[in-house]
C-alpha positions as protocol buffer text, in pm:
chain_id: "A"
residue {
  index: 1
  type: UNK
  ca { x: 5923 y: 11707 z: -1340 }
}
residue {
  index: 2
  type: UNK
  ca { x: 5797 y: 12069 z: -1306 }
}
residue {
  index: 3
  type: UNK
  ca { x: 5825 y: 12099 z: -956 }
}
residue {
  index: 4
  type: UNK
  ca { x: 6179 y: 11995 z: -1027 }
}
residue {
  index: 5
  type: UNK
  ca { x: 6252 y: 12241 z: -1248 }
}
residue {
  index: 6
  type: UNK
  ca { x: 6144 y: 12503 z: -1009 }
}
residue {
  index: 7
  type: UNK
  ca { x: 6369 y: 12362 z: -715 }
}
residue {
  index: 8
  type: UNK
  ca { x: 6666 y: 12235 z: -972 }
}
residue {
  index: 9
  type: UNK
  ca { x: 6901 y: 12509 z: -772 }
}
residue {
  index: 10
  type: UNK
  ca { x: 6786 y: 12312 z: -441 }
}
residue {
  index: 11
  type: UNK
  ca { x: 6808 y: 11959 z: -540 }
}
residue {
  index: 12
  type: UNK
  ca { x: 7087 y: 11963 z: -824 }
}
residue {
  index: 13
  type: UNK
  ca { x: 7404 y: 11868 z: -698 }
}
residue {
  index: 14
  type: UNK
  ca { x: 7695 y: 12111 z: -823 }
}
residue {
  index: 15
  type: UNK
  ca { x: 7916 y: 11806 z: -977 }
}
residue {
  index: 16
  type: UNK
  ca { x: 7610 y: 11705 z: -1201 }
}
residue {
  index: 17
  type: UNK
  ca { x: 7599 y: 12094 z: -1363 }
}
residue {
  index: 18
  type: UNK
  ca { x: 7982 y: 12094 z: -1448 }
}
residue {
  index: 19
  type: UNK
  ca { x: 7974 y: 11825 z: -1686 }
}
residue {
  index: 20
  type: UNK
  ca { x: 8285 y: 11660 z: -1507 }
}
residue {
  index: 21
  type: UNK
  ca { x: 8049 y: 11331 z: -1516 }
}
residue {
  index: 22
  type: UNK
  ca { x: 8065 y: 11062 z: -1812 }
}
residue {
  index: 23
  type: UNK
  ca { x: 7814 y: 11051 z: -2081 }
}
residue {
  index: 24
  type: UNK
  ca { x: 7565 y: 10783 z: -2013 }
}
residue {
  index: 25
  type: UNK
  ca { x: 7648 y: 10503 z: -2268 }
}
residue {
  index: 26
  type: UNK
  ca { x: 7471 y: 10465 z: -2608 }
}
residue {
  index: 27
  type: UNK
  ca { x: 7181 y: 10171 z: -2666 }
}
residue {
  index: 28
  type: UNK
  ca { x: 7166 y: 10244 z: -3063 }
}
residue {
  index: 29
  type: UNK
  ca { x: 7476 y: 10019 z: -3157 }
}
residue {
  index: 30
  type: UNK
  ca { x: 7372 y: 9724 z: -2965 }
}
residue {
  index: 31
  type: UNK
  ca { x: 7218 y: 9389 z: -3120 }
}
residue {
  index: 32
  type: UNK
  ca { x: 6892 y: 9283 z: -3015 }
}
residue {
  index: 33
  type: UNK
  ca { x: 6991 y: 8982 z: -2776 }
}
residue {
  index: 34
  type: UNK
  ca { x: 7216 y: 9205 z: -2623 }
}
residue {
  index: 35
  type: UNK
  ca { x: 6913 y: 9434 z: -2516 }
}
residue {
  index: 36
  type: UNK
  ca { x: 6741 y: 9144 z: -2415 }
}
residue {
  index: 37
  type: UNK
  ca { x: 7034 y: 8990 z: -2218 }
}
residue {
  index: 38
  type: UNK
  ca { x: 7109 y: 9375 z: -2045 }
}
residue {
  index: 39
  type: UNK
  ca { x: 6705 y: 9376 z: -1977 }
}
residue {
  index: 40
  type: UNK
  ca { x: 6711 y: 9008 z: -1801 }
}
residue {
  index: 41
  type: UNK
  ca { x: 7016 y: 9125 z: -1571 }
}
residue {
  index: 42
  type: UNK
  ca { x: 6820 y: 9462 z: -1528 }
}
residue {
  index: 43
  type: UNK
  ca { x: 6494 y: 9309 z: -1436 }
}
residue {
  index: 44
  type: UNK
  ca { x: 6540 y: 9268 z: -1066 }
}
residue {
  index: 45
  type: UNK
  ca { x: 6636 y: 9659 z: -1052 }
}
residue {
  index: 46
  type: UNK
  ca { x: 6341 y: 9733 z: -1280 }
}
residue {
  index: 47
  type: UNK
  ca { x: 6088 y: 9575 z: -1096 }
}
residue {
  index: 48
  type: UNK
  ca { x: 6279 y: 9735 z: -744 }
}
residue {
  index: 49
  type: UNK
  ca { x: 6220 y: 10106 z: -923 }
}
residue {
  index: 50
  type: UNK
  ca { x: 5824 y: 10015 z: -1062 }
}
residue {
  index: 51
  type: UNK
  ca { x: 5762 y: 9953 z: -657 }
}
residue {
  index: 52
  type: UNK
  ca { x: 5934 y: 10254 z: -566 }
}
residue {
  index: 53
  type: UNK
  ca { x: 5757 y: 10449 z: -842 }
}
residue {
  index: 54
  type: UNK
  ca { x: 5413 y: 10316 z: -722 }
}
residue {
  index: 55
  type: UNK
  ca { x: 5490 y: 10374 z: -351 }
}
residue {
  index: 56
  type: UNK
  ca { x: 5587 y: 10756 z: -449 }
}
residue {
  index: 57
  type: UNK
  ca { x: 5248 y: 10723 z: -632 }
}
residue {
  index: 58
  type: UNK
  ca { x: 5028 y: 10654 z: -357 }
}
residue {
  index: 59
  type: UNK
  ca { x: 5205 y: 10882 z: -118 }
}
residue {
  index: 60
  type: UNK
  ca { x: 5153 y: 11181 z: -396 }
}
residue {
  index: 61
  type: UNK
  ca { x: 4803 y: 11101 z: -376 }
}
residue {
  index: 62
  type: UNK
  ca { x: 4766 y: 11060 z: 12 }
}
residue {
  index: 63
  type: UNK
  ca { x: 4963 y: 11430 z: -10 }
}
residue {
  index: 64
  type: UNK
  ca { x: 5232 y: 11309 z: 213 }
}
residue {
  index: 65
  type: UNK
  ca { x: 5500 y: 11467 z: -19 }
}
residue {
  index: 66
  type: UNK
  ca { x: 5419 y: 11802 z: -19 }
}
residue {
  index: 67
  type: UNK
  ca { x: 5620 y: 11841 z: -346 }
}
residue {
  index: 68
  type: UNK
  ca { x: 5572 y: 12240 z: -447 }
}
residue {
  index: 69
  type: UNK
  ca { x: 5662 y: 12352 z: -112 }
}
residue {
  index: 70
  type: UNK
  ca { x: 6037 y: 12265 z: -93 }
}
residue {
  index: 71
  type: UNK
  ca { x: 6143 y: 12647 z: -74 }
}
residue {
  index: 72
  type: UNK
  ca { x: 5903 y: 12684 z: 220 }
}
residue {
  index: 73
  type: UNK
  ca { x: 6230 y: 12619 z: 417 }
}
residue {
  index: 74
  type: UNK
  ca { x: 6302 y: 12970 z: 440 }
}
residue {
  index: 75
  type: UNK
  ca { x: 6034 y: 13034 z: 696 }
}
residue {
  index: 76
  type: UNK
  ca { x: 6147 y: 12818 z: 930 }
}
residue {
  index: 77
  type: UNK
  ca { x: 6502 y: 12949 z: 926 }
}
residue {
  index: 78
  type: UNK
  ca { x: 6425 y: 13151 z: 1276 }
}
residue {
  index: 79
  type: UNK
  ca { x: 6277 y: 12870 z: 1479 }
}
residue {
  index: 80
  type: UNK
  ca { x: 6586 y: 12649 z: 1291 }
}
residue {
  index: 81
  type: UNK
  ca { x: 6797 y: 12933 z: 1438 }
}
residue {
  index: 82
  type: UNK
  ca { x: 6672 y: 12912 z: 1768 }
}
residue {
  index: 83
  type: UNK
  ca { x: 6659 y: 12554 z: 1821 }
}
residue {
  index: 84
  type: UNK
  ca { x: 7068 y: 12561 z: 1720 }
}
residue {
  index: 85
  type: UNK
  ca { x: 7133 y: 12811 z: 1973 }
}
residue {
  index: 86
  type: UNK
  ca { x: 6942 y: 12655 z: 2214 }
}
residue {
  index: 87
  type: UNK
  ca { x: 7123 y: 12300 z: 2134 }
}
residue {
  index: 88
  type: UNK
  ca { x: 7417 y: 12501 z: 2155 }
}
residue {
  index: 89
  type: UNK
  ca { x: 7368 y: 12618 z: 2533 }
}
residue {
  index: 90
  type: UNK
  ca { x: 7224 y: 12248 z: 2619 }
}
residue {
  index: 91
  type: UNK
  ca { x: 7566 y: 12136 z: 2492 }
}
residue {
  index: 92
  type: UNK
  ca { x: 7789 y: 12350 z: 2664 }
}
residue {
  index: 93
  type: UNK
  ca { x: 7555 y: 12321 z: 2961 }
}
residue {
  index: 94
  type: UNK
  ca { x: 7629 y: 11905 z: 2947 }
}
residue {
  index: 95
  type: UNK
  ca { x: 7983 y: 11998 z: 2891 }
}
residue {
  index: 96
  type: UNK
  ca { x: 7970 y: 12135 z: 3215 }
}
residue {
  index: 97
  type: UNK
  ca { x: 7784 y: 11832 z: 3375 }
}
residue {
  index: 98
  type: UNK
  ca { x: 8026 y: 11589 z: 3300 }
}
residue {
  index: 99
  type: UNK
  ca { x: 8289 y: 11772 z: 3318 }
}
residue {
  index: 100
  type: UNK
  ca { x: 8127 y: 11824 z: 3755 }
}
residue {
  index: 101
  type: UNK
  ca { x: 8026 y: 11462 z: 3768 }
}
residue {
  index: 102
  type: UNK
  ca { x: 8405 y: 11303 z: 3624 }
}
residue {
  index: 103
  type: UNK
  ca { x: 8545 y: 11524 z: 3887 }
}
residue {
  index: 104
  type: UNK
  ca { x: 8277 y: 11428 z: 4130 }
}
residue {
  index: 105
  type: UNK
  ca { x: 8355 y: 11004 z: 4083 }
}
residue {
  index: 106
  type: UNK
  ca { x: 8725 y: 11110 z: 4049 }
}
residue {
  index: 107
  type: UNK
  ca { x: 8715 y: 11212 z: 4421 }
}
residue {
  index: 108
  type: UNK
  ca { x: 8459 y: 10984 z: 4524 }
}
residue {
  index: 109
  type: UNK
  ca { x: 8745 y: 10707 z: 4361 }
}
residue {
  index: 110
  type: UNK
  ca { x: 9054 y: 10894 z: 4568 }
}
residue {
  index: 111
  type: UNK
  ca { x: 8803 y: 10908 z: 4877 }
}
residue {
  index: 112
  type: UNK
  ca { x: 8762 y: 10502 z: 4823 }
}
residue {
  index: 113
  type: UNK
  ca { x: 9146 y: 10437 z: 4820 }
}
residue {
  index: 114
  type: UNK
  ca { x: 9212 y: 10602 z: 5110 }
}
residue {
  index: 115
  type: UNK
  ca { x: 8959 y: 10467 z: 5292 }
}
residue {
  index: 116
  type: UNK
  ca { x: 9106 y: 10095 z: 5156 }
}
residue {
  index: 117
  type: UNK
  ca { x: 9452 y: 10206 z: 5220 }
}
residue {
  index: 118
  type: UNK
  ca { x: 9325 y: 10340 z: 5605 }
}
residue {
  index: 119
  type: UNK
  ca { x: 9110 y: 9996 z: 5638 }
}
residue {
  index: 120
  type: UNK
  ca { x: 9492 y: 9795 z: 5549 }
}
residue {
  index: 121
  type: UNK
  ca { x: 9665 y: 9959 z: 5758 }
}
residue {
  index: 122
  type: UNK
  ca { x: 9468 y: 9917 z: 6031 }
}
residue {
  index: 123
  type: UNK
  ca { x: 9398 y: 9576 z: 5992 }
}
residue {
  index: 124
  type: UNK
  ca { x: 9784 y: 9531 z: 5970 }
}
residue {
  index: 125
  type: UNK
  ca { x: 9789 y: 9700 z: 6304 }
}
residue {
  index: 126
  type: UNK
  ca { x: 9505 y: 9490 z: 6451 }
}
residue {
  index: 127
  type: UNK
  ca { x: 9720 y: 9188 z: 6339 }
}
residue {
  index: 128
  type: UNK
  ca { x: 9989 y: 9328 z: 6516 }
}
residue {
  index: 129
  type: UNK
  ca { x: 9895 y: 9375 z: 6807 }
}
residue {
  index: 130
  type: UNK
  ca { x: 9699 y: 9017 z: 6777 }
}
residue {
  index: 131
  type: UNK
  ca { x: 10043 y: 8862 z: 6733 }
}
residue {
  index: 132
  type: UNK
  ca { x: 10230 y: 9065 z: 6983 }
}
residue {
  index: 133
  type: UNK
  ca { x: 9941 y: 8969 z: 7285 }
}
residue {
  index: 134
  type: UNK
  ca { x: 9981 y: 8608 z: 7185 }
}
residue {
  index: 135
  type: UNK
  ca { x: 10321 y: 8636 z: 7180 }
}
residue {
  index: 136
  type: UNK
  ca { x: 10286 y: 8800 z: 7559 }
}
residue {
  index: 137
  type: UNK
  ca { x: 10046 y: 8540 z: 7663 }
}
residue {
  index: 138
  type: UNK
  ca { x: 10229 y: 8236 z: 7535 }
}
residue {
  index: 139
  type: UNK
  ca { x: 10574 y: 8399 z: 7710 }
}
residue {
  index: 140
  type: UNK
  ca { x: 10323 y: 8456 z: 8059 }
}
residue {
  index: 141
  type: UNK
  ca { x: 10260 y: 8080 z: 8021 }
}
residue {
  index: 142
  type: UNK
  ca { x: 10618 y: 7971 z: 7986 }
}
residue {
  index: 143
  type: UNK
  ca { x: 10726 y: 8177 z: 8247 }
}
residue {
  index: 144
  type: UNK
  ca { x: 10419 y: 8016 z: 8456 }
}
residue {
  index: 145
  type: UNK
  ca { x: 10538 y: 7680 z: 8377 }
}
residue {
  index: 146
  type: UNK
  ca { x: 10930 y: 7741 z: 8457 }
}
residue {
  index: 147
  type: UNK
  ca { x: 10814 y: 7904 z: 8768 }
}
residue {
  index: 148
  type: UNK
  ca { x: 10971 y: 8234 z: 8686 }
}
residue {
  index: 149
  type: UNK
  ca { x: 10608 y: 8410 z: 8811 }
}
């Protein structure tokens, strides 16, 4: 609790200091069986917070916490800065990318319909002239048979 007392500023929200929250509700009036009743439906959440507790306990002792050094933040404001800025020009820099590669497959796209609308086109030619030489050849051969050639 003393280390939480010396970051309270950090770690308190606002809200909890204003006293706009309820009072917690009062034990004293309450009959026995109804402590034991509100302990049975409490027991799972008990039990959940005595593992948490002893989980916080052995990583206090393997000094993964670090608890003390929660103002140490302030040293680490400059690299903090610097890492923003540089997300910051990453950002606009990938900004930029996509903005290059959307117009990049927008004109690849155009460059693929007029190549589609070219490849109809011709083919609607090639047909064309397909029917228009069978036409010919079937008109050479009926000429050919009436003995007009």
């Amino acid at each position: 609790m003393d280390s939480y007392n010396q970051n309270a500023h950090l770690l308190t929200p606002s809200f909890a200091l204003s006293g706009i929250l309820p009072d917690p509700p009062s034990f004293d009036n309450m009959t026995p069986e109804e402590v034991n009743a509100l302990l049975g439906e409490m027991e799972p959440d008990i039990r959940a917070a005595d593992r948490d507790l002893i989980e916080i306990d052995t990583l206090e002792k393997k000094g993964v916490l670090g608890a003390g050094h929660l103002p140490d933040y302030e040293k680490f404001e400059p690299r903090l800065n610097a890492l923003v800025e540089a997300y910051d020009e990453n950002s606009k820099l990938a900004a930029s990318l996509e903005v290059r590669i959307a117009a990049l497959v927008e004109r690849h796209a155009t460059y693929v319909d007029n190549l589609s609308e070219l490849f109809v086109a011709w083919d609607d030619t090639l047909t064309e002239a397909e029917d228009r030489t069978a036409r010919m050849e079937r008109d050479k051969v009926e000429r050919l048979r009436m003995g007009l050639e």
